[in-house]
matplotlib code that plots the C-alpha trace (Angstrom):
import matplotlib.pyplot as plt

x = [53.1, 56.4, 59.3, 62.7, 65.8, 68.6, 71.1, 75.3, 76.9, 78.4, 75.1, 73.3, 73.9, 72.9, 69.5, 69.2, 69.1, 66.3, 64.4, 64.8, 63.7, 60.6, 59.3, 60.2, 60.7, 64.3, 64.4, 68.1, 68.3, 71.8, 70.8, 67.4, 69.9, 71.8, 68.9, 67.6, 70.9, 71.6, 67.7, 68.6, 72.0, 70.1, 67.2, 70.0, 71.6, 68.6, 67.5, 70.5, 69.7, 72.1, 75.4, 77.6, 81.0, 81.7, 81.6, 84.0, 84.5, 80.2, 81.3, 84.3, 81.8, 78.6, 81.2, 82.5, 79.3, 78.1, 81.0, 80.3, 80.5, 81.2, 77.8, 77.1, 74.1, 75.6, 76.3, 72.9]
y = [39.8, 41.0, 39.0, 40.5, 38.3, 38.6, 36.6, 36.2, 38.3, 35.2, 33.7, 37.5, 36.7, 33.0, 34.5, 37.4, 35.2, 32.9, 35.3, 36.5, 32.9, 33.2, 36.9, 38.3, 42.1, 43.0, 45.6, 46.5, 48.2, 49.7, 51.3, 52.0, 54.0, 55.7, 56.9, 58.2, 60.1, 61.4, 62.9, 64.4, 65.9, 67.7, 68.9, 70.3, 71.7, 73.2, 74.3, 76.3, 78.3, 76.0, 75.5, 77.9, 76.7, 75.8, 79.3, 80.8, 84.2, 85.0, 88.3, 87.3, 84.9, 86.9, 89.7, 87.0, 85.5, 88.8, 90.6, 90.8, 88.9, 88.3, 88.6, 87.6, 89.9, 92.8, 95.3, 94.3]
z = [78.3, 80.1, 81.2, 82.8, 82.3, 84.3, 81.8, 81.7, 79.2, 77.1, 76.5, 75.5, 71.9, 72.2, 73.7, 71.1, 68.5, 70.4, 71.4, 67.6, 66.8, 68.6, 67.3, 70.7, 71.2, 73.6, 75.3, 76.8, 80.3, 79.6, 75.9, 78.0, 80.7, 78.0, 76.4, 79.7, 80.2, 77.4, 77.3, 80.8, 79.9, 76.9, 78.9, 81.7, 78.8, 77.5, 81.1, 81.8, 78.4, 75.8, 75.2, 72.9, 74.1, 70.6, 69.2, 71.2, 71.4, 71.0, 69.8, 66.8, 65.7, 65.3, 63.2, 61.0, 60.1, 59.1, 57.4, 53.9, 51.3, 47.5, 46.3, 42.3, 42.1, 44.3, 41.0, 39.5]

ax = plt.figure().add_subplot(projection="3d")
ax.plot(x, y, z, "-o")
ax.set_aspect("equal")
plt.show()
């Protein structure tokens, strides 16, 4: 069975800890809503082909991940 609660926010905890009491599952509309945003800000992301921002310069990145490097083995 389902029940929605519309409840104050200075007797939340006293609930939470009833509703623990009783073996009752919570489920919380605003970390519901966050979930759902942050899923849709990801699939926008995704969508639009990703987000690089971080890197920078695409270009200076990509040539100083590949420049070379000390290699142990490389005289072997």
């Amino acid at each position: 069975m389902r029940l929605t609660i519309d409840i104050s926010d200075k007797d939340y905890n006293l609930f939470v800890s009833f509703a623990d009491r009783l073996g009752a599952t919570i489920y919380d509309d605003k970390n519901l809503r966050d979930k759902q945003l942050r899923e849709n800000q990801i699939t926008n992301t995704i969508k639009k082909g990703g987000d690089f921002s971080y890197l920078g310069d695409i270009i200076e990145w990509q040539k100083e991940q590949r420049k070379e490097r000390d290699s142990p083995f490389k005289d072997l």
